[in-house]
C-alpha positions, 0 to 999 in steps of 0.5 A: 454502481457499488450497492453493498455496504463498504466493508473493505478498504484498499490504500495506494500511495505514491511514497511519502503521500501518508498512506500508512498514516491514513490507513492507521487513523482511518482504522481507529476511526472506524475500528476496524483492523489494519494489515500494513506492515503485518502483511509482511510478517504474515508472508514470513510465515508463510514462506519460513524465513526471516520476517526482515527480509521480507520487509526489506523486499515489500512490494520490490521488483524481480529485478531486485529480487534477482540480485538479492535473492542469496539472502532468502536462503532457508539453510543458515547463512553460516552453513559452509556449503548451500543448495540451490534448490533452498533458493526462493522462486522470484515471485514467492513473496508476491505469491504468499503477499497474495494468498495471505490478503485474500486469507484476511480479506475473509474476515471483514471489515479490513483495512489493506495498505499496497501490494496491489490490492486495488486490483485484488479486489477490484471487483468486490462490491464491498471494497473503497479503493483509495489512493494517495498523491502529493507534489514531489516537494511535499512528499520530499518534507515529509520523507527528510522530516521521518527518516533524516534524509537529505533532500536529494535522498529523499526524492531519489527514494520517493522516485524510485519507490513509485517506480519499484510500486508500479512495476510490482502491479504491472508485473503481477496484475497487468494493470498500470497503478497509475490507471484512475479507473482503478479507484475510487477516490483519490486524495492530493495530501499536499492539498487536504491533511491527512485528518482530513482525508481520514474524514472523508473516507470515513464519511464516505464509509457511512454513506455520508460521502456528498457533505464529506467531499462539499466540506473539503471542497470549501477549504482554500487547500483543496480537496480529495476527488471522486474518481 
């Protein structure tokens, strides 16, 4: 049983289940600071490339990497001729998303979205591992309300990205991140808001976790449950 004081939080999410929204308010709730999408300008730095490709390829799977690997060229695109030898190695992000977490995660209290940081600090008496869920349709509303896609799109991409998540875990962790022992707590946001679940992590945090999780379970949408 966890005994240190929380001072780290890890989100999983399933795509569109508001993990970034979540981590974002839950940060200012606590005033704590956030590592998102910083993560990737971190790794950018790291690797000397271009912080939008990296971007393009967070949390991707090597088969991706593997077909798109040309664009992580050192030398400028416009050079008449390259070496193979400036090409990445297919794990270098992940390598670099690794090292640049564990870096941060020296200063504490943080906030950590993806990347598989539940299984980072898996074993970190100071660490709240969180994931989000939501049905399919809900996650597909919201997906078409942020990016203007159809529906179609919308849950092709929320499929394919749970996909492109958890292959991302078990090829770097050898853990399935669908595997409920590697959290906490975990959160349907087609059943409790996001302000809510904000809540109780936040409540959760204090040690006031028993009043936080009875309020949600009186709601008539549901609540978030204690793995």
């Amino acid at each position: 049983m966890k005994s240190a004081r929380p001072e780290l939080i890890t989100v999983s999410r399933e795509f569109g289940a508001g993990g970034s929204d979540l981590a974002r308010l839950l940060g200012a709730r606590l005033n704590w600071p956030v590592l998102d999408d910083e993560v990737a300008c971190r790794c950018a730095k790291r690797l000397n490339i271009d912080q939008a490709a990296v971007e393009r390829l967070r949390e991707h799977s090597p088969t991706l990497l593997a077909r798109i690997s040309s664009i992580l060229l050192v030398a400028p695109p416009e050079a008449p001729w390259f070496d193979t030898s400036n090409l990445m190695r297919i794990d270098a992000i992940a390598e670099a998303a690794l090292a640049s977490l564990t870096e941060a995660a020296q200063s504490l209290p943080l906030i950590v979205v993806g990347f598989g940081t539940q299984c980072i600090f898996a074993k970190r008496d100071d660490a709240i591992h969180v994931r989000l869920v939501a049905p399919l349709d809900t996650r597909v509303a919201r997906l078409r309300a942020r990016f203007g896609w159809d529906a179609h799109t919308a849950a092709a991409k929320a499929r394919e990205m749970d996909d492109i998540r958890r292959r991302y875990v078990q090829r770097y962790f050898h853990r399935d991140a669908l595997d409920p022992l590697l959290y906490d707590v975990q959160i349907n946001t087609g059943r409790t808001t996001i302000d809510e679940a904000v809540t109780m992590i936040e409540q959760l945090v204090r040690g006031e976790s028993h009043s936080a999780f009875a309020h949600a379970g009186s709601h008539e949408h549901g609540a978030g449950t204690i793995a």
